[in-house]
N, C-alpha and C positions, 0 to 999 in steps of 0.2 A: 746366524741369528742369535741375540741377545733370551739369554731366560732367567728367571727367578723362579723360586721355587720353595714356601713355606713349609719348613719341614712339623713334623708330627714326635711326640712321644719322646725328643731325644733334647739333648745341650744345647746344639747349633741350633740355631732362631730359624736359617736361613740358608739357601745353596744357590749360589750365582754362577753362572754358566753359558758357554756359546759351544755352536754348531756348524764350523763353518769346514764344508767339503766333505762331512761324511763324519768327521772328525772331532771333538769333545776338544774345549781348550778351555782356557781361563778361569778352570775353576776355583771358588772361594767359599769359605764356609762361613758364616757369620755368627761367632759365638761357640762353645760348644769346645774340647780340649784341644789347644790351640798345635800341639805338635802332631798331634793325631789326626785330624782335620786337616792339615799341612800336607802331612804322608799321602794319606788317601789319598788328595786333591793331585798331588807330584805321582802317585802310580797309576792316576786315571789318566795324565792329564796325554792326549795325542792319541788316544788308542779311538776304535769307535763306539759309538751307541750299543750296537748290542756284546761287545765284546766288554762293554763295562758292568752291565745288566747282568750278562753271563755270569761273572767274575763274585761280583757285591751283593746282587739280590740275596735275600735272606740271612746275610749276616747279623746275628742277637747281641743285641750289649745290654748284659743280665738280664732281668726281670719284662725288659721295655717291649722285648716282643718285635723291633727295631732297634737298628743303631744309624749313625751317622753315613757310613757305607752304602744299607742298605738303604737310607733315603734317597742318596744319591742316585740308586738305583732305580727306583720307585720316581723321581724327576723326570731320568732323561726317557723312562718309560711313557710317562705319561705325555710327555713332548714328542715322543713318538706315536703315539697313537692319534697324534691331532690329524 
């Protein structure tokens, strides 16, 4: 399944994402530092939901309280509670 996901507080506008088999793929970041968002995106990408959660939630970039990471986190969280 297809998700989008408006991030908060951080660079990236935006986090696009699928969920197919348990599984975290296609992820994209939209906006936001474009090699670092990349990275993320290539170390999340194939692993599962909560093993991503696990990993990223709470990671801080400076002052925001969030980063890029942890919204990713904070997405596939929320797409898992539905």
């Amino acid at each position: 399944m297809h998700y989008e996901y408006d991030t908060k507080r951080v660079c990236s506008k935006k986090i696009i994402f699928d969920i197919e088999d348990g599984i975290v793929k296609n992820i994209k970041f939209l906006g936001g530092c474009d090699g670092n968002t990349k990275g993320v995106a290539k170390l999340a990408e194939g692993r599962t939901p909560s093993d991503i959660i696990e990993r990223l939630q709470g990671t801080k970039c400076l002052i925001r309280g969030t980063s890029c990471p942890d919204q990713l986190a904070k997405a596939i969280k929320k797409v898992m509670s539905r």
